[in-house]
gemmi code that builds the backbone of each chain (N, CA, C; Angstrom):
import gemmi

chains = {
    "A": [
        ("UNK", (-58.537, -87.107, 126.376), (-58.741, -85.709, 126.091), (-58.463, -84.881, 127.333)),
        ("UNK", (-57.672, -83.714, 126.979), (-57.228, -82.854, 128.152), (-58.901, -82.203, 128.505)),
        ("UNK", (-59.723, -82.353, 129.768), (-60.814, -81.779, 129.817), (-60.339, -80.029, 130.590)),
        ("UNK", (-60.814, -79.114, 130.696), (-60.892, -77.711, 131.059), (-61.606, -77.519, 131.571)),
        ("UNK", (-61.598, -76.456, 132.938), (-62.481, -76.115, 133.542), (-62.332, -74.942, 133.889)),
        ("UNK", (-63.380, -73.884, 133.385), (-63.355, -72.304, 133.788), (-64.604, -71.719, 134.672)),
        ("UNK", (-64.415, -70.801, 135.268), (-65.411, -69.998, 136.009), (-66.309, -69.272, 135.181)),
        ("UNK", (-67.975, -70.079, 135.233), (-68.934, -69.749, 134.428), (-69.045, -68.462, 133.833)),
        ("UNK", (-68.770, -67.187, 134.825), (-68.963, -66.177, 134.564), (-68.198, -64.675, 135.683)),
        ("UNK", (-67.543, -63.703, 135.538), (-66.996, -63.160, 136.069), (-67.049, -62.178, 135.539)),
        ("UNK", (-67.115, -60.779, 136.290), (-67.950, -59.519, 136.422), (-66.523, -58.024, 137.051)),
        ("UNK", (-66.462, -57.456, 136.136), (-65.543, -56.339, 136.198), (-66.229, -54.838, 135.743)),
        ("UNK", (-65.445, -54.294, 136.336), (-65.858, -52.763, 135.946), (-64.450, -51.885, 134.825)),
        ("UNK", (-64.880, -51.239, 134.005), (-64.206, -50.349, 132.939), (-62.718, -50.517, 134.150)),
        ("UNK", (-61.461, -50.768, 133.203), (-60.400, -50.157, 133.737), (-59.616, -51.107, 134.074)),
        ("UNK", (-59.994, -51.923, 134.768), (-59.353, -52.993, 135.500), (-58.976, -53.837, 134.888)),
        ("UNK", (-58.105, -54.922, 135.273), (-57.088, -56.077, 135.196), (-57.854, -56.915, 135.646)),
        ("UNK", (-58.241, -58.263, 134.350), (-59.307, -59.306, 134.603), (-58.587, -60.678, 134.355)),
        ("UNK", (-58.558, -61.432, 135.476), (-57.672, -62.631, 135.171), (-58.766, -63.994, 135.395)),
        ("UNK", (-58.431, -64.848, 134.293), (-59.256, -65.925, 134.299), (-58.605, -67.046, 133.967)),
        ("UNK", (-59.002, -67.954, 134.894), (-57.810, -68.997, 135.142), (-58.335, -70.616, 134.176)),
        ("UNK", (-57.933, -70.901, 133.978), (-58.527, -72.463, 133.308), (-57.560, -73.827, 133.537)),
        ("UNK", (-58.012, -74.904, 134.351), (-57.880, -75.572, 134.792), (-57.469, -76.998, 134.005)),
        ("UNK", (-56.646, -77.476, 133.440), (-56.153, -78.779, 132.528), (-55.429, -79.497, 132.935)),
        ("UNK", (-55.637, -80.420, 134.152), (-55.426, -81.019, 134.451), (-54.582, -82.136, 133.775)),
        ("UNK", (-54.873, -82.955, 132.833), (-54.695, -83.727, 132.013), (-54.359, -83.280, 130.615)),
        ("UNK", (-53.469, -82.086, 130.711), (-52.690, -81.880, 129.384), (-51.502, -82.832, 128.999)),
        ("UNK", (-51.520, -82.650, 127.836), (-50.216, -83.962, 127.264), (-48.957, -83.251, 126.343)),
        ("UNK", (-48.079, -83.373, 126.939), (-46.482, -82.947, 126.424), (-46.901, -82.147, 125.392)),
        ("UNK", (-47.686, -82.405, 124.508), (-47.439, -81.716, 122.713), (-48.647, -80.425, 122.724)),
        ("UNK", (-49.833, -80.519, 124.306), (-50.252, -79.510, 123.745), (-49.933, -78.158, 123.818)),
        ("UNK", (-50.459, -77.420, 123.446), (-50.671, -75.922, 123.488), (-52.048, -75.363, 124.476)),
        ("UNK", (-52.398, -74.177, 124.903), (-53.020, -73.546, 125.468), (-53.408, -72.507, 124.878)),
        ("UNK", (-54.359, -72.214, 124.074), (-54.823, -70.988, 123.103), (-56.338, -70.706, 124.094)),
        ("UNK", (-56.929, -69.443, 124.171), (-57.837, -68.679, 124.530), (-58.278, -67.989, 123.317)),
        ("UNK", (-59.687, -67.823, 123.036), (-60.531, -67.429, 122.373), (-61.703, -66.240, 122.921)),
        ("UNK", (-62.047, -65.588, 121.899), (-63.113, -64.620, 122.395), (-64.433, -64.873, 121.724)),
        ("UNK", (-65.476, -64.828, 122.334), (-66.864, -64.942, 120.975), (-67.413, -63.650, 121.528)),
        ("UNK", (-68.303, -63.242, 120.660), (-69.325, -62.365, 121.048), (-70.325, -62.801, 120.432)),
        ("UNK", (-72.005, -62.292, 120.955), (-72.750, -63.234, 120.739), (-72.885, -63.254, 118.983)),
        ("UNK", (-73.470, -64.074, 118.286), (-73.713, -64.539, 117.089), (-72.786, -64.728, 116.278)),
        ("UNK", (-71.440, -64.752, 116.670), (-70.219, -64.486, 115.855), (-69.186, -65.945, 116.792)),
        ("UNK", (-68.436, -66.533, 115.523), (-67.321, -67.330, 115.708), (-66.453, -67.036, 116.508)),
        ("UNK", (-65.835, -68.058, 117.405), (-64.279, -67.663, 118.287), (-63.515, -66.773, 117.586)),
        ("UNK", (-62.912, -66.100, 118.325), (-61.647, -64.862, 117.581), (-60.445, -65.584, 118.237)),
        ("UNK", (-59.298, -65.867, 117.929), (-58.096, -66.135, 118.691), (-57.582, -64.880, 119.518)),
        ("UNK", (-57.375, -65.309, 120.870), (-56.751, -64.424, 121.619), (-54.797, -64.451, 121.560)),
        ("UNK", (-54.617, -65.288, 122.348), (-53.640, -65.392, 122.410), (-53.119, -67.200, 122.806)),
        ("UNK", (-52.093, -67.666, 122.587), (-51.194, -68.707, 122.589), (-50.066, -69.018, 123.123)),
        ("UNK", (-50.034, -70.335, 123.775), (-48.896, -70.329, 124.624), (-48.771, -71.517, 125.104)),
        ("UNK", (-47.525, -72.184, 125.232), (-46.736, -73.154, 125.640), (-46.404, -73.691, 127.104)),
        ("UNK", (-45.413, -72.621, 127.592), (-45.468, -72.184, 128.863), (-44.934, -71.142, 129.049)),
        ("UNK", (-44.629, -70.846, 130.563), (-44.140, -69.393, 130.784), (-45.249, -68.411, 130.800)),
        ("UNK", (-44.689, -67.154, 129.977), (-45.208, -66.015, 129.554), (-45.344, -65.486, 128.454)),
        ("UNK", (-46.469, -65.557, 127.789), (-46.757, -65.273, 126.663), (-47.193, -63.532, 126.989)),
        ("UNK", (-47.171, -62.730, 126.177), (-47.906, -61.335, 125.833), (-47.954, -60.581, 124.477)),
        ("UNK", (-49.285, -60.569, 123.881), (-49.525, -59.486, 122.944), (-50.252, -58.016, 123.158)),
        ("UNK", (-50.515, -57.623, 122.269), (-51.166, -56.520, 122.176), (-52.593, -56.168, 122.841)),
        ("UNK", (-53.028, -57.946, 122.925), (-54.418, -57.494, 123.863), (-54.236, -58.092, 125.457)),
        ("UNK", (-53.513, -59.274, 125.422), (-53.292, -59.835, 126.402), (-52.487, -60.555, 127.076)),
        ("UNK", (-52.264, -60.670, 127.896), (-51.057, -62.109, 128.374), (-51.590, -63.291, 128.842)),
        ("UNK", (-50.982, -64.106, 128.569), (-51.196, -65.930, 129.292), (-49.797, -66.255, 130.257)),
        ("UNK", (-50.482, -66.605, 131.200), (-49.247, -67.275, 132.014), (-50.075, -68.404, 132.150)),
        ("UNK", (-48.700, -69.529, 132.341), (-48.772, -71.190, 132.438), (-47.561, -71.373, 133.236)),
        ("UNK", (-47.996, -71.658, 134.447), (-46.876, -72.266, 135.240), (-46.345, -73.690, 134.782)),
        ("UNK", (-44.931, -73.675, 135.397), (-43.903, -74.921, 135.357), (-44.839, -76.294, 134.848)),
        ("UNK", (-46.071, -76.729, 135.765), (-46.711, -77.997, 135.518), (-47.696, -77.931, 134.321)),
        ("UNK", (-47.896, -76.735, 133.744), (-49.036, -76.543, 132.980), (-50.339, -77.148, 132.997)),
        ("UNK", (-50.679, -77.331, 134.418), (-52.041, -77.796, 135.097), (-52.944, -76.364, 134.958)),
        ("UNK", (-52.708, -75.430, 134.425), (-53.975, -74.539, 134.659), (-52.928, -73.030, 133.681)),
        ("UNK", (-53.799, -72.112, 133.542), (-53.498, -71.017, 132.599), (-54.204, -69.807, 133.156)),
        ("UNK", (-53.562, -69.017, 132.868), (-54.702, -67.631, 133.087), (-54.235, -66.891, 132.189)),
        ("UNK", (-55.556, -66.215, 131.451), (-55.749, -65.423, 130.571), (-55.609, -63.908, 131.247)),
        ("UNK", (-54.855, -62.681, 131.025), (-54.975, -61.386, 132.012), (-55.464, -60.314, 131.105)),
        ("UNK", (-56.074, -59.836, 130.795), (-56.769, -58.663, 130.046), (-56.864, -57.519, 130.771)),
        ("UNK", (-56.116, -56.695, 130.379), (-55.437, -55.585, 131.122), (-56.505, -54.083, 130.833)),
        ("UNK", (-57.052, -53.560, 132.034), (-57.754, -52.160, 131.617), (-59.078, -53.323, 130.470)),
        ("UNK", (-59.741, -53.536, 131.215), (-60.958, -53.797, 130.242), (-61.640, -52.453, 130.078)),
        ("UNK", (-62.784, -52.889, 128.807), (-63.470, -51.877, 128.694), (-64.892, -52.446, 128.368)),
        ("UNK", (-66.071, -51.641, 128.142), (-67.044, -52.529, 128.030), (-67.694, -53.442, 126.501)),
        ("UNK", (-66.181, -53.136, 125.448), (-66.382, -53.637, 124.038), (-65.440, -55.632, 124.653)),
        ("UNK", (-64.838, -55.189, 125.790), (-64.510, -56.442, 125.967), (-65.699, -58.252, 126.911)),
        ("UNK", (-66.901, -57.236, 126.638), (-67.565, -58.018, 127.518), (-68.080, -58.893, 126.159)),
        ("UNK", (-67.688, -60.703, 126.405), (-67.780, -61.275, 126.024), (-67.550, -62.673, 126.944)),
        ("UNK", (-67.541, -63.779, 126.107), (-67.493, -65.312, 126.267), (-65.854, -65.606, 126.003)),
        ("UNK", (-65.029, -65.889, 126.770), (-63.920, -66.504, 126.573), (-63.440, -68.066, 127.272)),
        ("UNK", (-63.219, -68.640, 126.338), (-62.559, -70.041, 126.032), (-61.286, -70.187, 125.866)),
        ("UNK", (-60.959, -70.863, 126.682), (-60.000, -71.716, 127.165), (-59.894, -73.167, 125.905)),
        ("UNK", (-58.924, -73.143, 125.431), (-58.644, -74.692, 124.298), (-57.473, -74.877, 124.884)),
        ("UNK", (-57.382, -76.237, 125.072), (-56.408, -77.384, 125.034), (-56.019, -77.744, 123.593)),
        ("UNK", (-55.178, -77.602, 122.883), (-54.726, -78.452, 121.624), (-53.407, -79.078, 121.355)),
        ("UNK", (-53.901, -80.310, 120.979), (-52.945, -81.067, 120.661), (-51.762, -80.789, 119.320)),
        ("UNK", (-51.035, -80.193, 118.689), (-50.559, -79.962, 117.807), (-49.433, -81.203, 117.587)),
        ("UNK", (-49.878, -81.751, 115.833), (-49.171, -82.448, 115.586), (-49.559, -83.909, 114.809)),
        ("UNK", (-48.675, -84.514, 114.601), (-49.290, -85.651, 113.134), (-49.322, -86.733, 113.933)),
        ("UNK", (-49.863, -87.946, 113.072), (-49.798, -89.105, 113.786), (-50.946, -89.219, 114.304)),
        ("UNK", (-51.594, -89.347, 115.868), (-52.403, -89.434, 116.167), (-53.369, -88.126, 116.220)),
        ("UNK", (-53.155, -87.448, 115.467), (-54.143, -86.724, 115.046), (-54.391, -85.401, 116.208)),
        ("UNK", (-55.513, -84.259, 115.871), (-55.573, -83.551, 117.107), (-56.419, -83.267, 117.628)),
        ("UNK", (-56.619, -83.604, 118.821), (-58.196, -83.547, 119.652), (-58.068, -82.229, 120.149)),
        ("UNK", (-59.186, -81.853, 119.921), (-59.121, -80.264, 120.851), (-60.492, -80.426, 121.635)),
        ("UNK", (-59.987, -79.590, 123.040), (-61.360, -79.617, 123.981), (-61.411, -78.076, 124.380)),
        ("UNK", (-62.643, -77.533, 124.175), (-62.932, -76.889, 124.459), (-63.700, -76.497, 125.812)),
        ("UNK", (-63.120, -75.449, 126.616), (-63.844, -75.507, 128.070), (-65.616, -75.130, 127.821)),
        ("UNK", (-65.937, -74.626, 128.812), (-67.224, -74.413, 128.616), (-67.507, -72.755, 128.756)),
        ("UNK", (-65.829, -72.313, 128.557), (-66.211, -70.632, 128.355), (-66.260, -69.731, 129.895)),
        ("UNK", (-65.980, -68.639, 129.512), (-66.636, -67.997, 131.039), (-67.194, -66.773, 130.917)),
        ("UNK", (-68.310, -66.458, 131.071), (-68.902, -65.146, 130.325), (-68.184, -63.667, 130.953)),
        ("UNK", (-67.769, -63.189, 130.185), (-67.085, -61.949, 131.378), (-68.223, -60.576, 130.900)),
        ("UNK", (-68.246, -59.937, 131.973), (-69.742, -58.234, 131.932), (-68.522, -57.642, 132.558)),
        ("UNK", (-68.414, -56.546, 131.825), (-67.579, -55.482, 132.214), (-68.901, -54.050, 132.321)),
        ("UNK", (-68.858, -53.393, 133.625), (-69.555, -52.819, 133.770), (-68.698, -51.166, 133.642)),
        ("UNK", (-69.717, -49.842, 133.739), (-69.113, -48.912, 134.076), (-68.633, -48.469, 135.228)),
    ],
    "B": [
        ("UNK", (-64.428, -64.041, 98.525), (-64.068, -62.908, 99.380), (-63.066, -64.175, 99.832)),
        ("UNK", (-62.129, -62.965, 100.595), (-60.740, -64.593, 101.454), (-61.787, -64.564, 102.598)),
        ("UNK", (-61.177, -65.386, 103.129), (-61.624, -65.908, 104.526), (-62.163, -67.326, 104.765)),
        ("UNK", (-62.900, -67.558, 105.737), (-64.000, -68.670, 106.104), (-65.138, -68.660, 105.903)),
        ("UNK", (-65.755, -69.130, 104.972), (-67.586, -68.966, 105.031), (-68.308, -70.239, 105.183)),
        ("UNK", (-69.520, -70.475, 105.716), (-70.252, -71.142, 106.010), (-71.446, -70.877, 105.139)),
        ("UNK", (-72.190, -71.548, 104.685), (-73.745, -71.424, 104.098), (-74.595, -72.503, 104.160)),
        ("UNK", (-75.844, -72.807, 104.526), (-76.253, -71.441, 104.803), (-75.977, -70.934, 106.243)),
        ("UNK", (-76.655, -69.663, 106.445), (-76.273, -68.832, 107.531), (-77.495, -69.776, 108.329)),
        ("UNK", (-78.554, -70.291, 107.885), (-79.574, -70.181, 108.864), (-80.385, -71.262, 107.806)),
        ("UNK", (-81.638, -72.289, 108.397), (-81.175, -73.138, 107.867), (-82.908, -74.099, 109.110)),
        ("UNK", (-83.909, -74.378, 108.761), (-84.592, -74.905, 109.243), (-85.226, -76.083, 108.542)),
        ("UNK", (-85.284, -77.295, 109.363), (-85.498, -78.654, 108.435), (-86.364, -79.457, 109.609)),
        ("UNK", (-86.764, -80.423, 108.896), (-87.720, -81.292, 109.618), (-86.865, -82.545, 109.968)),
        ("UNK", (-87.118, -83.296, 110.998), (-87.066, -84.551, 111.191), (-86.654, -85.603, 110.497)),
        ("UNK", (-85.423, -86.491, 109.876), (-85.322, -87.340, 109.447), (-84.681, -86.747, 107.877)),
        ("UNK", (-84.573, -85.682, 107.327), (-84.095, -85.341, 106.349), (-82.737, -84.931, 106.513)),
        ("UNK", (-82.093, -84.981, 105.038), (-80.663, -84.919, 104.832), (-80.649, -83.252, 104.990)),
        ("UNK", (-79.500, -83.069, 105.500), (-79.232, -81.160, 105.370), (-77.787, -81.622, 105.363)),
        ("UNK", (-76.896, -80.443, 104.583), (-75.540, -80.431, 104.354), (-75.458, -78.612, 104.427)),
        ("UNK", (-74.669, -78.897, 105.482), (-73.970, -77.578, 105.441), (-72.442, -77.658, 105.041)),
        ("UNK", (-72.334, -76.284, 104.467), (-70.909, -75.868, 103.370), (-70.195, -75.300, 104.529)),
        ("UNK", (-69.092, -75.029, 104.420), (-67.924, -74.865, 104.762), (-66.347, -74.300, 103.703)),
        ("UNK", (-65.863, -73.254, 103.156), (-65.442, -73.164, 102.462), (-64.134, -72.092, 103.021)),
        ("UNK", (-63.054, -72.362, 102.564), (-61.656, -71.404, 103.305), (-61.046, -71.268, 102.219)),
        ("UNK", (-60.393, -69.727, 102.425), (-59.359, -69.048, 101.041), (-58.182, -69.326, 101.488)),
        ("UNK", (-57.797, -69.754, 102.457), (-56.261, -69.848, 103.247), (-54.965, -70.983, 102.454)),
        ("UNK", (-55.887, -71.868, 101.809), (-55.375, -73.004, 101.960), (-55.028, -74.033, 103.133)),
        ("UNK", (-55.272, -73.341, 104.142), (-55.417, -74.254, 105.506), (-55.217, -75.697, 105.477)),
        ("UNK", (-54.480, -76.281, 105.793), (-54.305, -77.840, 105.693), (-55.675, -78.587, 106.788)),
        ("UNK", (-55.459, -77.772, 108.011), (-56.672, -78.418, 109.077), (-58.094, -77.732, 108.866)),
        ("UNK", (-59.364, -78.963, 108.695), (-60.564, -77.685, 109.414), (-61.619, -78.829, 110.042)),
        ("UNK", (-62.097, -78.183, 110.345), (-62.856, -78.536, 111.955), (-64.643, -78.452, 111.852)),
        ("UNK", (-65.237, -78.705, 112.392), (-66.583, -79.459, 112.511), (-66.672, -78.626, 114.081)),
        ("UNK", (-67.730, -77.577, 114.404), (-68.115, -77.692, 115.894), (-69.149, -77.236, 115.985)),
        ("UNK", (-70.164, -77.429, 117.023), (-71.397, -77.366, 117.545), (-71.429, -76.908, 118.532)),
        ("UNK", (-72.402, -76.183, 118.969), (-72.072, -74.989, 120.151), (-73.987, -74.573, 120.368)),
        ("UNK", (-73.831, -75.745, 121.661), (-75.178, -75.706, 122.139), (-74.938, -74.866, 123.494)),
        ("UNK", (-76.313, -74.527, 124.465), (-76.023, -73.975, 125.603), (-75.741, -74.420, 126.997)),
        ("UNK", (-74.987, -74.210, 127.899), (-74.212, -75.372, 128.876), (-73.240, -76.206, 128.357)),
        ("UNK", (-73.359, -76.294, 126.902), (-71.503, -77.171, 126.458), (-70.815, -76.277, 126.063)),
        ("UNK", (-70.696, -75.096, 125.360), (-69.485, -74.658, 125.256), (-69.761, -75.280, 123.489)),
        ("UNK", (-68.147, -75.092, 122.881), (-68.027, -75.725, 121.693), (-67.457, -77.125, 121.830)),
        ("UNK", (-68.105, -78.299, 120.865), (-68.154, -79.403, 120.813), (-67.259, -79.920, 119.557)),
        ("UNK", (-66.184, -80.684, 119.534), (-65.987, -80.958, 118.255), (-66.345, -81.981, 117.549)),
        ("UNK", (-66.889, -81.942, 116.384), (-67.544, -83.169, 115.478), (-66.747, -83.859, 114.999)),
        ("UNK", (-66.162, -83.467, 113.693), (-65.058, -83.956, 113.216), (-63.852, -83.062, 112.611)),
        ("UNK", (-63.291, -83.282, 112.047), (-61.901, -82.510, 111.971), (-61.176, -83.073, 110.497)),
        ("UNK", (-60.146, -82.555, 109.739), (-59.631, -83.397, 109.136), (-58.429, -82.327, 108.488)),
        ("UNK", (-57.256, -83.395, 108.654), (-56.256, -82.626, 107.978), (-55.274, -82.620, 107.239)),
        ("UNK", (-56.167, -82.808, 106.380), (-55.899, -82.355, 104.764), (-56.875, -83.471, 103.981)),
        ("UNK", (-57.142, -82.727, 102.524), (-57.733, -83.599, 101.359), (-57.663, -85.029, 101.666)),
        ("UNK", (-59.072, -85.330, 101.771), (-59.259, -87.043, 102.014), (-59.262, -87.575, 103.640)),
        ("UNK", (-58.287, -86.636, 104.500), (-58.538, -86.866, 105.953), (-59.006, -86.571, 106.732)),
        ("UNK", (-60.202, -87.303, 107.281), (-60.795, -87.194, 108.057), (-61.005, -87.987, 109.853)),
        ("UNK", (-61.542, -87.151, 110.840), (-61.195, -88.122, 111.869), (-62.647, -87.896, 112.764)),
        ("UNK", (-62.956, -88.342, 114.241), (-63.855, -88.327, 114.426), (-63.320, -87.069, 115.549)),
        ("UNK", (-64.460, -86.411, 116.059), (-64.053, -85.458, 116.998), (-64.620, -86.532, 118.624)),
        ("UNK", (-65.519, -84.934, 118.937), (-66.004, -85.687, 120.703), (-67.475, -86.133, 120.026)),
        ("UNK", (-68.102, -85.549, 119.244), (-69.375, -85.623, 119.450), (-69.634, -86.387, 117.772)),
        ("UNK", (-69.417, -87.325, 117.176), (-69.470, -87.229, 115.722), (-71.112, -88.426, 115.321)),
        ("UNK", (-71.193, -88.375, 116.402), (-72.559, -89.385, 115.545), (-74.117, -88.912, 115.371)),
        ("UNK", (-74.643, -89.370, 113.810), (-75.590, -88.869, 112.587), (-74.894, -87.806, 111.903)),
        ("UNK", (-73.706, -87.885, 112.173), (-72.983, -86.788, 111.031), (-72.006, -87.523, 109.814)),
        ("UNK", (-71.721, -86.928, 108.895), (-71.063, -87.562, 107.991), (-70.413, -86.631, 107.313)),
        ("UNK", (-68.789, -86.517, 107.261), (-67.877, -85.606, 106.509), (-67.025, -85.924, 104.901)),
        ("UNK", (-66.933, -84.801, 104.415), (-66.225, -85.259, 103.554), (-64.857, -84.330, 102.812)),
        ("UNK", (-63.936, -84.362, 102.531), (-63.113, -83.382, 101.987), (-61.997, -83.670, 100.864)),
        ("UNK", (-62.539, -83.645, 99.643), (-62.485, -83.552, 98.785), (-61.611, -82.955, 97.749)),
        ("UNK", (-61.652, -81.693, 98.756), (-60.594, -80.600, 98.290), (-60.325, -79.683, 99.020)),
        ("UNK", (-59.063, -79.413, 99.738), (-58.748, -78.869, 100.487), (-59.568, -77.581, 100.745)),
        ("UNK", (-60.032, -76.709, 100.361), (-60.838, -75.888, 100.883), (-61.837, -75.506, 100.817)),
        ("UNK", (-62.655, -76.879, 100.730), (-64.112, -77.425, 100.975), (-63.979, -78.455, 102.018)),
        ("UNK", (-65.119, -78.355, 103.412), (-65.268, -79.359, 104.058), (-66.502, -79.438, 104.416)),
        ("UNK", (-67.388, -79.987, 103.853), (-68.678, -80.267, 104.141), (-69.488, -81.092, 105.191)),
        ("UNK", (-70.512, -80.404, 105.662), (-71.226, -81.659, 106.968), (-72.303, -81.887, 107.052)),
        ("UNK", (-72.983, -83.087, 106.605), (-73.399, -83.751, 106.358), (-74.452, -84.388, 107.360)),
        ("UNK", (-75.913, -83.948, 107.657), (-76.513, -84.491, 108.856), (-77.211, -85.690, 107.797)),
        ("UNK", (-76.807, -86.807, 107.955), (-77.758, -87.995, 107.212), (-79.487, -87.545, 107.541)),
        ("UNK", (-80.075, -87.871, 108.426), (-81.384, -88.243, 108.836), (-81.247, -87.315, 110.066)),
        ("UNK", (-81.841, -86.100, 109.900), (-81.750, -85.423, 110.891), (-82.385, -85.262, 112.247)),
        ("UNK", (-82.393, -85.052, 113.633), (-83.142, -85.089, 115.305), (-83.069, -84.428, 114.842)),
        ("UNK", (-84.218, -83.987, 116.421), (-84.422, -82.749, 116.628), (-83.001, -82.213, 117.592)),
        ("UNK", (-82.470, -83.215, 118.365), (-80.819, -82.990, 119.110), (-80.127, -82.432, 118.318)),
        ("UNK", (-80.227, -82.268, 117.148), (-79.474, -81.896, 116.351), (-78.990, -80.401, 115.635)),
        ("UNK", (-80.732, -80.087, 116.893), (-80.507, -78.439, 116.479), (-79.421, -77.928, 116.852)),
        ("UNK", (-78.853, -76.702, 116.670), (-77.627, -76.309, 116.967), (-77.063, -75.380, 116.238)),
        ("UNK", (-75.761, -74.494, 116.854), (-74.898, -73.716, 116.142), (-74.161, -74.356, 115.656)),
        ("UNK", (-73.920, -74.132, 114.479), (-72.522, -75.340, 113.753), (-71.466, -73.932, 113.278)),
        ("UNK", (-70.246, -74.064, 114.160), (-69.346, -73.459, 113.533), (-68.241, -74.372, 112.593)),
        ("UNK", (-67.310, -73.636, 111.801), (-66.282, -74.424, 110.721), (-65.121, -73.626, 111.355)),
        ("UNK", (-64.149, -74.001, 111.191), (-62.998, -73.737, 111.252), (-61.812, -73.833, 110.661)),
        ("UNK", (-60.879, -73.290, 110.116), (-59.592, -73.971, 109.644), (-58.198, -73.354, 110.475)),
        ("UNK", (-57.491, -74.414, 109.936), (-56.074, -73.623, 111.068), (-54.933, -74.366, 109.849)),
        ("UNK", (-54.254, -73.360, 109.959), (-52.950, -73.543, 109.395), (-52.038, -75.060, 109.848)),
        ("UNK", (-51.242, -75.710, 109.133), (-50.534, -77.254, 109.904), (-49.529, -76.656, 109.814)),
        ("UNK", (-49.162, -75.798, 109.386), (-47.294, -75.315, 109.544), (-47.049, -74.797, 110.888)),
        ("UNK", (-45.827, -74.310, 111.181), (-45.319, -73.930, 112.557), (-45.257, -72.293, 112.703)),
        ("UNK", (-45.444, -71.933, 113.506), (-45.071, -70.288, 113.258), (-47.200, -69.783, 114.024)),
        ("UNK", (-47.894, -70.837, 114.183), (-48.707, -70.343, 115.125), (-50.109, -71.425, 114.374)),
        ("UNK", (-50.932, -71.844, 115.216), (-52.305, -72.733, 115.431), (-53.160, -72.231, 115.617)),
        ("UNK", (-53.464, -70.727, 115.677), (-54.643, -70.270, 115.755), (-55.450, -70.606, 115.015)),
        ("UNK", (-57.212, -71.021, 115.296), (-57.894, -71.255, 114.954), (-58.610, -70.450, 114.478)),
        ("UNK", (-59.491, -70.101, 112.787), (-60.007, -69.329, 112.528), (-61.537, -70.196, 112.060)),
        ("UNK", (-61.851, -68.960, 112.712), (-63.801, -69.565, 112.743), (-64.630, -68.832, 111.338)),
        ("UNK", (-64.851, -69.787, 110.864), (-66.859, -68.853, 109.994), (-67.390, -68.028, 111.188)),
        ("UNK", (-68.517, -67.652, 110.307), (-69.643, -67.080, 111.072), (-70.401, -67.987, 111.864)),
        ("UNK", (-70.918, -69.282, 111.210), (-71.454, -70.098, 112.087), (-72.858, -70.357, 111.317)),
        ("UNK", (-73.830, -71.305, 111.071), (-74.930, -71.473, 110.532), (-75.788, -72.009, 111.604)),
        ("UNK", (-76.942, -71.195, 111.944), (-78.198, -71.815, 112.551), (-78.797, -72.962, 112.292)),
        ("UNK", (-78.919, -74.341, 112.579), (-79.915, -75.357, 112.213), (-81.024, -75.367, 113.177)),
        ("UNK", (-82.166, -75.916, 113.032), (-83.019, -75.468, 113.828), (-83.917, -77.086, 113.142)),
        ("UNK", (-84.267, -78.263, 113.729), (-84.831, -79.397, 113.330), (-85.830, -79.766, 114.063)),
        ("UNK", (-87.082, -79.443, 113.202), (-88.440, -79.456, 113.915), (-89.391, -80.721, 113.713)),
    ],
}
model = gemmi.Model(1)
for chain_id, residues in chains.items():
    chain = gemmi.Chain(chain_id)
    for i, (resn, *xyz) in enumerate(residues, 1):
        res = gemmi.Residue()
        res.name, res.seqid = resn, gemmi.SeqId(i, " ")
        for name, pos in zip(("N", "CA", "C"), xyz):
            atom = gemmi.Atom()
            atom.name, atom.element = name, gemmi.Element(name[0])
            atom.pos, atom.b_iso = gemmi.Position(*pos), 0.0
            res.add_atom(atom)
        chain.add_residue(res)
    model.add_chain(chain)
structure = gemmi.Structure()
structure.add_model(model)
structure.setup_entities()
């Protein structure tokens, strides 16, 4: 299993450009790199997805360098509806041996005024 | 309603008894997912399965028992329930075709085993 490792918790103010990096060491050819949002009492939301390179949507970008040992999530101009729990997934996509997904352990982000 | 639902929402049992929580998706989703989401782990996966009849084990799958039957029912199954066992149980399903893997979550059901 690809394990993940993110920074427990990280602290911004309204406006700013918040980058959070996640660490996968032990990813395997077929996976993917998806980021998630929770807020409290409520299920993961999908953020965004990505392979390698440069991914960007409407809320955010992922970059994954050349080795795809690590990812960062960039959330551009936060605000304080963005203060939440975001996760980092490793997934395996694909048949055969089936797909393990690991989930990091999240990193709480407080966006202040 | 479309979507993902879970029931129950919330959900308190004693020691050693059977509890089954539902799991139900309008998508047709070929994949859905089993996870537990205690504090200091993050989300855990139980089991997984993808499609009618397949099932696999996740990271965390033992005193649990799955079953899927029909594609958009996946039920979970605590045989003889701990008290370890309390927990957030989220469901999930995700599409198996190509064109994107995002994972879509329930709400999530409270167990609470006293």
């Amino acid at each position: 299993l690809a394990k993940t490792t993110q920074p427990i918790s990280m602290d911004s103010y309204e406006g700013q450009e918040v980058n959070i990096t996640c660490s996968h060491n032990n990813i395997a050819t077929n996976d993917y790199i998806t980021w998630y949002q929770q807020f409290p009492s409520q299920g993961p939301r999908f953020i965004i997805q990505g392979y390698k390179t440069k991914v960007t949507n409407e809320v955010a970008s992922l970059f994954i360098p050349a080795d795809r040992k690590s990812s960062t999530l960039s959330l551009p101009r936060v605000s304080l509806s963005d203060t939440a729990v975001y996760y980092c997934l490793v997934e395996g996509i694909g048949t055969g041996g089936g797909n393990k997904l690991t989930f990091g352990t999240g990193t709480q982000l407080k966006v202040e005024l | 309603d479309a979507g993902i639902t879970q029931s129950p929402r919330y959900k308190i049992t004693e020691t050693g008894r059977q509890v089954t929580l539902m799991c139900h998706q309008t998508w047709s989703h070929s994949y859905m997912f089993w996870y537990r989401q205690d504090l200091g782990h993050g989300l855990r996966l139980i089991y997984y399965s993808a499609a009618a009849d397949i099932t696999d084990k996740g990271e965390v799958p033992d005193g649990y028992v799955v079953s899927r039957s029909k594609t958009e029912n996946f039920p979970l199954t605590l045989e003889s329930a701990t008290r370890s066992q309390t927990s957030v149980y989220f469901c999930a399903s995700r599409s198996g075709t190509s064109g994107g893997y995002e994972q879509y979550f329930g709400p999530g059901t409270r167990l609470t085993v006293t």
